[in-house]
LUMDORO-928369 format. One record per residue (C-alpha): residue in three letters; x, y, z. Coordinates in steps of 0.05 Angstrom, whole numbers, plus 5000, padded with zeros to 4 digits. Layout:
! residues N
ALAXYZ...
This chain:
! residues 410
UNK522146105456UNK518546465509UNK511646805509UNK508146805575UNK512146225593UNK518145795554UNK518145235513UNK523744735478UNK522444665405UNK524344115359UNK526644215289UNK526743595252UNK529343545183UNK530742925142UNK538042745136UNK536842545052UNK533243265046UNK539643595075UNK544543195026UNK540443394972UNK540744114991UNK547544135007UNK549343734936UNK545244414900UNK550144884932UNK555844574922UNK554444184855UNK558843584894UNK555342844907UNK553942784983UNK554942074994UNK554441975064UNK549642315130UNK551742935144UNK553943045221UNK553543675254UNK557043955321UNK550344295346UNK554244955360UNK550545475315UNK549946175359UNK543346435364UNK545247145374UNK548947355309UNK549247135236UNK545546575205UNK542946345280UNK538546895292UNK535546865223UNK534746125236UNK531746125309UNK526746605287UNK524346195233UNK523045635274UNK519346005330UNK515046275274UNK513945625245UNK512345335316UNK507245875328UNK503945875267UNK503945295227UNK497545095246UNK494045835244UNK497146075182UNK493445695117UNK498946075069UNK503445495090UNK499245025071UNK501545205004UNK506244724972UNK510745254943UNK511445575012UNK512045005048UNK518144824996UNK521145505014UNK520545495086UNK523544785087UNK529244885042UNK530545545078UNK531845245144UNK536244735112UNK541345265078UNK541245695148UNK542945005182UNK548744705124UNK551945415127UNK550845575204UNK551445015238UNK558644585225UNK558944015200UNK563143485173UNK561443695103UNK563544455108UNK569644335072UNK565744285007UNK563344985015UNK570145265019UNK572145064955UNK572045644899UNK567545614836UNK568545984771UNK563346494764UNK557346354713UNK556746834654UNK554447514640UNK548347224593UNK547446754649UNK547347234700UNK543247704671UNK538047104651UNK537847024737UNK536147754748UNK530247714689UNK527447084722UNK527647314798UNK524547984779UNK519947694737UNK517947224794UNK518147684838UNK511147584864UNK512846894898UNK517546464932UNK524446264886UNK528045694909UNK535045584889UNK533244884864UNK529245224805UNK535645814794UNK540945214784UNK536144784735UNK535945514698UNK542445504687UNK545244824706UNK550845154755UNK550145064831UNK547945414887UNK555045664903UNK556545834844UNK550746284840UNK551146584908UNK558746784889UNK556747074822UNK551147554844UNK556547774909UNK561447894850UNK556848294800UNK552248624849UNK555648564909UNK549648274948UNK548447484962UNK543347214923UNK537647144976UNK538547894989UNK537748024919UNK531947724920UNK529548034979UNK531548624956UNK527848574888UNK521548344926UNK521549054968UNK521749464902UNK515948964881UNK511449174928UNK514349864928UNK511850004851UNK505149594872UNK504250074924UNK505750674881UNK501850444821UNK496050104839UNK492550474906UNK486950064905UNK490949564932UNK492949555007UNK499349395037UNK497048795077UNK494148544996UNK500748804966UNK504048385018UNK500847805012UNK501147764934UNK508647874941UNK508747194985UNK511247635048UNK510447115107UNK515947545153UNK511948255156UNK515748505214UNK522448385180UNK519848705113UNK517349265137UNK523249465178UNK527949335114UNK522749755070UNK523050265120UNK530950265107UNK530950215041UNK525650755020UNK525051125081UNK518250995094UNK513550525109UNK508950115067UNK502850465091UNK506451115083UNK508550905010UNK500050755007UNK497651405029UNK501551764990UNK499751514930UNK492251614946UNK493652254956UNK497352384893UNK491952014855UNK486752514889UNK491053114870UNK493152854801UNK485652964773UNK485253614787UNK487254194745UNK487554954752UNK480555244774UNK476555424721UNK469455784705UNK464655314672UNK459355764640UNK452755434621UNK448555954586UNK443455944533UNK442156674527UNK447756874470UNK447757634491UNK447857424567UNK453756894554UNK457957344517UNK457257964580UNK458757424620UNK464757224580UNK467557904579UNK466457894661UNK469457304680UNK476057454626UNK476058094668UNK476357864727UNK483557334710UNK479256704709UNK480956024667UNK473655984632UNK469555444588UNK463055574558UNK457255184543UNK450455254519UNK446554694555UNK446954194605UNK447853574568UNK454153904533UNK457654054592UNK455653344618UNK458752994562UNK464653424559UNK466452994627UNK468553624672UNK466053404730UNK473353184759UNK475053914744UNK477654404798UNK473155054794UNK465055254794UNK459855184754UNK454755804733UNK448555544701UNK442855994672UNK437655734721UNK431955744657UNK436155204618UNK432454424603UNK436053984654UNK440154444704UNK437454014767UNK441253494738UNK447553864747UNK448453654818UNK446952964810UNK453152914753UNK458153314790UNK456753254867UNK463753484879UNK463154124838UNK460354794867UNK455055094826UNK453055854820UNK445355974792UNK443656514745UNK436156814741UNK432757354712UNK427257334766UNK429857684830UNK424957374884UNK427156914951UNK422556434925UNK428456274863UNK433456334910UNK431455884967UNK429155394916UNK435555314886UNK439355274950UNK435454734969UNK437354374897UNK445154464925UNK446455164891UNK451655554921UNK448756174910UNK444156574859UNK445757184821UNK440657544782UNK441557844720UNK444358374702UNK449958154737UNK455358664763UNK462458434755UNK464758524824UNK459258084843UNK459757544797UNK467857584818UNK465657504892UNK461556954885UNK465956604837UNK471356674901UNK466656354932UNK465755784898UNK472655684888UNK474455664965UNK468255234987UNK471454724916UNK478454784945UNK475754655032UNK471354014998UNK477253744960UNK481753815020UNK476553395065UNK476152864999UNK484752805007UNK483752735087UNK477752225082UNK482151835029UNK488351905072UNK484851655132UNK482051095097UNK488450865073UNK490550765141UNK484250405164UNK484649925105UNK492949875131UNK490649495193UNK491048735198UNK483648475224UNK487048335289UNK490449035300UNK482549335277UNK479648845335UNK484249115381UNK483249875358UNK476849855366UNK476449565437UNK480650035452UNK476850695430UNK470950285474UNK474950425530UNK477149675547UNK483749555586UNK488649015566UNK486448445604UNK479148525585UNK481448495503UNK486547975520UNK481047565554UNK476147625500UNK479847545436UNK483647025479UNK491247275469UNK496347545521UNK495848185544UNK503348295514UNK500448085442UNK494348595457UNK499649155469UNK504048995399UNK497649065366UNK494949645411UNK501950075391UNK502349865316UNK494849995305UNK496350705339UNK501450825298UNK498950645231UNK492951105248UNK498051645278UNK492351785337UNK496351845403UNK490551675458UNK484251155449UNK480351905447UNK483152145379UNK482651355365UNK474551245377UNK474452005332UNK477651605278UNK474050945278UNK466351365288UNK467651775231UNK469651125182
């Protein structure tokens, strides 16, 4: 295993804990030590899988706490045992030859319920044959038969549309969280099969759906009228059904407060004499509002700019100017609601990066070159550049410029 320089490491695994193993595949009593040949290939099938497991394990054990876990550490060790039994030959492969009969379709189906249901953590096959008293084998040939995958990639498989519909339903939660509740240890590997499977990435998956949430509150743009004056609401009415417009009316503040609008697409016009209508910005900071006043003096206008009023009309108000400045309003609401999707999409891929890719990121918008972050976070310069590119490309900047634009304005 080589980083800046090569190592040997040693896998040790207890003869008794590979008899075991090998006796839940095959359902067969393993009698005596199992002797292998030592001629497993590292560069195709089960040998890759298995070399990269140990180099993981070798590099990690002692930083990652997650396999500390008991459950994990079960996983990982039973894991390395199957790749090694059905690898690596031995003097006990002939058991593995021989043919089961399949389980059942109640049986089967009782498999798929449990692993999906369980989906959020590590299933060993110990804990699938006590379900249903048949063995490993058996299992494995079953869910090849009926779904035409092997059981582990079943349950890989199931795991990916896990974290797929936690992604999708739940935004709050980011893809590193999603991950992690999901008991992904491999990230690399699931995120390239994700990418296969759904066509995206995680992330991707993520910022999508915070921008579907964003969009998914918001309805056609409508007039919210707030007038106490009956004759002036009902001109006003007339206008604003003139001019094409969605409208709702209401005759104070505290109504159209508790009617919960302020998620609403549109603009607000207020009667500026109402109870209450400098309370209107505080409730709804996200919708544009349009002041009405029967006193036509700078002195009402610049006051209610200055309490976050788009603009003032005074009464009597001609249509073609209450249609202009309802435009208004409606293309300042649509240009703020376009910066809320791009500040929540940007986010999203801020929150995607692992603290060490956001340590990295950040030294690089500061300018520093990949000895001087390799030196002080005390990594390799080749780690610094894995986490240089993937933090890049989780952001989608293309220089350490548009990189330092995106980390000043979070």
């Amino acid at each position: 295993m080589c980083d800046d320089g090569c190592t040997n490491t040693d896998v040790v695994i207890a003869r008794g804990y590979l008899q075991h193993q090998l006796e839940l595949i095959t359902g067969i009593r393993v009698d005596r030590p199992i002797e292998f040949e030592f001629a497993m290939s590292t560069e195709e099938g089960l040998g890759v899988g298995f070399e990269r497991l140990c180099q993981f394990l070798a590099e990690r054990s002692e930083s990652v706490v997650s396999l500390e876990h008991p459950m994990v550490a079960a996983s990982m060790c039973e894991t390395l045992a199957r790749m090694l039994l059905l690898g690596q030959p031995h003097d006990h492969g002939y058991l593995l030859e021989q043919r089961h009969a399949n389980i059942g379709a109640q049986e089967q189906r009782l498999l798929e319920e449990y692993i999906v249901a369980n989906a959020d953590r590590r299933i060993g096959l110990a804990e699938l044959a006590r379900l249903t008293g048949a063995t490993g084998q058996v299992i494995d040939a079953s869910f090849r038969d009926r779904r035409g995958l092997p059981l582990q990639a079943f349950i890989e498989r199931t795991r990916l549309e896990h974290v797929h519909e936690l992604l999708e339903t739940t935004p709050e939660l980011t893809p590193a969280r999603a991950l992690r509740r999901a008991n992904v240890i491999f990230s690399e590997h699931f995120n390239a099969e994700y990418l296969r499977v759904f066509g995206e990435l995680p992330e991707a998956t993520w910022i999508r759906a915070q921008t579907e949430k964003v969009s998914a509150t918001t309805r056609p743009a409508t007039v919210f009228l707030i007038v106490g004056n009956v004759q002036l609401a009902q001109s006003l009415q007339l206008a604003v059904c003139d001019g094409g417009y969605l409208l709702e009316t209401f005759d104070s503040v505290d109504a159209f407060i508790n009617a919960k609008r302020s998620g609403r697409l549109g603009c607000v016009i207020i009667e500026l004499a109402l109870a209450g209508h400098r309370r209107l910005a505080e409730a709804c900071p996200r919708l544009p509002w349009i002041g009405l006043s029967a006193e036509d003096t700078a002195r009402v206008a610049v006051e209610s700019m200055k309490e976050g009023a788009l603009d003032v009309l005074f009464t009597p108000v001609e249509p073609t100017a209450l249609w202009q400045g309802i435009e208004l309003a409606f293309a300042h609401g649509a240009e703020q609601r376009r910066l809320h999707v791009t500040q929540a999409q940007q986010a999203a891929r801020l929150a995607s990066l692992t603290p060490r890719e956001r340590e990295v990121c950040e030294r690089v918008a500061r300018g520093a070159l990949n000895k001087q972050i390799a030196d002080e976070l005390r990594i390799s310069r080749a780690t610094v550049k894995v986490h240089r590119a993937r933090g890049l490309q989780k952001l989608g900047a293309s220089s350490a410029a548009e990189l330092a634009r995106m980390l000043m304005a979070d």
